[in-house]
C-alpha positions in Angstrom: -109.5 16.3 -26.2 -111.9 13.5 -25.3 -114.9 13.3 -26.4 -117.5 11.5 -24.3 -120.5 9.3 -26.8 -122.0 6.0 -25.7 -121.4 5.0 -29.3 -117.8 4.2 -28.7 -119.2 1.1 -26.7 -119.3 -0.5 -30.4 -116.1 -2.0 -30.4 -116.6 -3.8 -26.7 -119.7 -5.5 -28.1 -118.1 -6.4 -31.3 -115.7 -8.1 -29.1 -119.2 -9.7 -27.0 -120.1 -10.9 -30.5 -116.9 -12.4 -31.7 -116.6 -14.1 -27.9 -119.9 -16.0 -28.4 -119.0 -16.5 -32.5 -115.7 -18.6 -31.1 -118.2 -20.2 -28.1 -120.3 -21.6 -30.9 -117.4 -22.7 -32.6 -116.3 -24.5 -29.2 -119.9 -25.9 -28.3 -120.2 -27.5 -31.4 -116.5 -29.9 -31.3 -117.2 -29.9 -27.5 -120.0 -32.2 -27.0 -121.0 -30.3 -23.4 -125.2 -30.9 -23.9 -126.2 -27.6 -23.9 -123.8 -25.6 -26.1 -122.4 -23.9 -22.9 -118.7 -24.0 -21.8 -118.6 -22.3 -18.4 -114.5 -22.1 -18.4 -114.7 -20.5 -22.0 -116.9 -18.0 -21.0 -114.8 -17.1 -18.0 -111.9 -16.6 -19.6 -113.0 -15.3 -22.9 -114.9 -12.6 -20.7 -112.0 -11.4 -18.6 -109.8 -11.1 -21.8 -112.9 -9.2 -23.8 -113.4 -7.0 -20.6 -109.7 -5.7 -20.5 -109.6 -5.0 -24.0 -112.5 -3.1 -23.9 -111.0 -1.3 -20.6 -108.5 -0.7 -23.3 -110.4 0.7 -25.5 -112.9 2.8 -23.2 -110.0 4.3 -21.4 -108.9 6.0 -24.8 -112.6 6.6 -26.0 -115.3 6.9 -23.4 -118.8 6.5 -23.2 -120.9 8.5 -21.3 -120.5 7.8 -17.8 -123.1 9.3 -16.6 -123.4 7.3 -13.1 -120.9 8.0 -10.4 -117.1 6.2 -10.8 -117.9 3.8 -7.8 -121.1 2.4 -9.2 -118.9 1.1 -12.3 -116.3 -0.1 -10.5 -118.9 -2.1 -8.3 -120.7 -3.1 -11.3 -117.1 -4.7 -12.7 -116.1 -6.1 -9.6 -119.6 -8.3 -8.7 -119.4 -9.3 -12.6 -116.4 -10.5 -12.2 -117.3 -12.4 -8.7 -120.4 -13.6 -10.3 -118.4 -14.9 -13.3 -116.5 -16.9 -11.4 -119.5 -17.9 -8.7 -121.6 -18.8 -11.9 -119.1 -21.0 -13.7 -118.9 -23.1 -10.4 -122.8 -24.1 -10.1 -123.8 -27.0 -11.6 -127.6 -26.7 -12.1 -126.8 -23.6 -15.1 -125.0 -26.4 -17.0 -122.1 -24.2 -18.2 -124.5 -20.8 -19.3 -124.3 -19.1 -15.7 -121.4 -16.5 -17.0 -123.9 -16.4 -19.9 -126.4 -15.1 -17.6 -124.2 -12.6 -15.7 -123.0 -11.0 -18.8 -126.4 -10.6 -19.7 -128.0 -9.0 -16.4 -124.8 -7.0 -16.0 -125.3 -5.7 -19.9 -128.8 -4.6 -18.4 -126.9 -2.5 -15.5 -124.6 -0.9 -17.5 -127.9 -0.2 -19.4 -129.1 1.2 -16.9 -126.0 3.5 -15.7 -125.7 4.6 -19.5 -129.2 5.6 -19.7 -129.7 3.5 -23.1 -133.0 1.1 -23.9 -130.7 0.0 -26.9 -127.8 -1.9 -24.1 -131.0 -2.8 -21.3 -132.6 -4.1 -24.7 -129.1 -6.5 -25.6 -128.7 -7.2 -22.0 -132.6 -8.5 -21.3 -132.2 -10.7 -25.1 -128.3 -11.9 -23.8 -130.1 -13.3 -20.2 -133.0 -14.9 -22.0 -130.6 -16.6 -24.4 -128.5 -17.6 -21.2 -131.8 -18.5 -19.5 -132.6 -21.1 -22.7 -129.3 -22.2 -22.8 -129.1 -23.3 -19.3 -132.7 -25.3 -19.8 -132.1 -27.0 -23.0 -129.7 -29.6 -23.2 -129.5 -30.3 -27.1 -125.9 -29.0 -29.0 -128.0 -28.1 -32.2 -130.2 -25.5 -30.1 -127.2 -24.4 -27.9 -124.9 -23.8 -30.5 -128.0 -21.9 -32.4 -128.5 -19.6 -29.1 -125.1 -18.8 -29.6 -125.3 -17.6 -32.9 -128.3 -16.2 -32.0 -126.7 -13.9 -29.0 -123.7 -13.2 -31.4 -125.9 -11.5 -34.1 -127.9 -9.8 -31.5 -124.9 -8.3 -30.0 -123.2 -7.4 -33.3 -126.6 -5.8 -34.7 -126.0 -3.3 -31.3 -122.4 -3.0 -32.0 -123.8 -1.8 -35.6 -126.2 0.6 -34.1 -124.1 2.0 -31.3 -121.4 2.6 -34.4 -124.0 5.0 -36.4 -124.8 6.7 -33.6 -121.4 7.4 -33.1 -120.3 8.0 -36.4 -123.5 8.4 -39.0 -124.6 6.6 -42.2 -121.9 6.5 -45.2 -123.4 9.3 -47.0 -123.7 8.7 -51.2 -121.2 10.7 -52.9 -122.5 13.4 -55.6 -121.7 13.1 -59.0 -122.2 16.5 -59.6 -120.9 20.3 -59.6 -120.9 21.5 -55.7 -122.1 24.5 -56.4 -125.5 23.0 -58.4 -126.3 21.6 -55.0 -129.8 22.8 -54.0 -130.5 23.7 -57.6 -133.3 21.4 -59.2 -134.0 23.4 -62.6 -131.8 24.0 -65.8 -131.1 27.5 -66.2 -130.8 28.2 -69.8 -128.8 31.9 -69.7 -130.3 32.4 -73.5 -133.5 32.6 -71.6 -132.8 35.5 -69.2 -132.1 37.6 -72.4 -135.1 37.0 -73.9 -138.4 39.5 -73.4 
């Protein structure tokens, strides 16, 4: 049996998070201006998005739109992926901004403030990414997004799983119990 939680979208945005951990990495030996490598992001987002096909076909999240409007959503991301990377003026972040806006939708689909949150913070990176043109600040945007999106992978993981729980040192059976009993003292008048 399946069981159906929007927290088992934690592992697809750890995936988010690693994908703009290794774009940092790649902005700074790449001297691009900006931080942003268009091509990276293309191809690091089709691989990320068919793991986490992967992964959501075996554990899903909610769903709680119709089929079509996902498979819409995934098909203009992809279209606008590839659109994106081509323009010029976005200086490499336009598949930046896509991911970003279509976070927001699937937000949106999902019912959750917590991914429309991620999405909105992942296009206003994008937005500064594709305005300044320094490494230092693009590469810092990218860590920036990745620590974003792996605080929601965090967040979507307790809700699916809970908080670690401390484990008791003590008898099970004391549990609820927060007085000695003395059983001298039950004899006594």
């Amino acid at each position: 049996m399946q069981t159906r939680h929007v927290g088992n979208n934690w592992v697809p945005f750890l995936g988010l998070s690693l994908m703009f951990l290794l774009g940092a990495a790649i902005s700074m030996v790449t001297a691009r201006g900006n931080g942003a490598n268009a091509a990276f992001f293309v191809a690091a987002s089709l691989v990320v998005g068919a793991l986490s096909l992967a992964w959501l076909w075996k554990n899903p999240s909610w769903w709680l739109a119709p089929r079509n409007h996902y498979l819409y959503l995934a098909g203009g991301t992809v279209a606008a992926l590839l659109l994106s990377a081509l323009l010029p003026f976005l200086n490499g972040a336009g598949p930046w901004l896509v991911l970003g806006i279509g976070l927001m939708v699937y937000g949106r689909f999902e019912q959750l403030r917590l991914l429309i949150t991620v999405g909105g913070a992942m296009t206003l990176t994008g937005f500064l990414a594709a305005v300044i043109h320094a490494d230092v600040w693009g590469g810092a945007l990218h860590l920036l997004t990745a620590g974003i999106v792996a605080f929601a992978a965090n967040r979507l993981h307790v809700l699916r799983h809970g908080r670690r729980r401390e484990t008791l040192d003590s008898d099970p059976g004391f549990i609820g119990s927060f007085e000695e009993f003395d059983p001298n003292e039950a004899l006594r008048p």
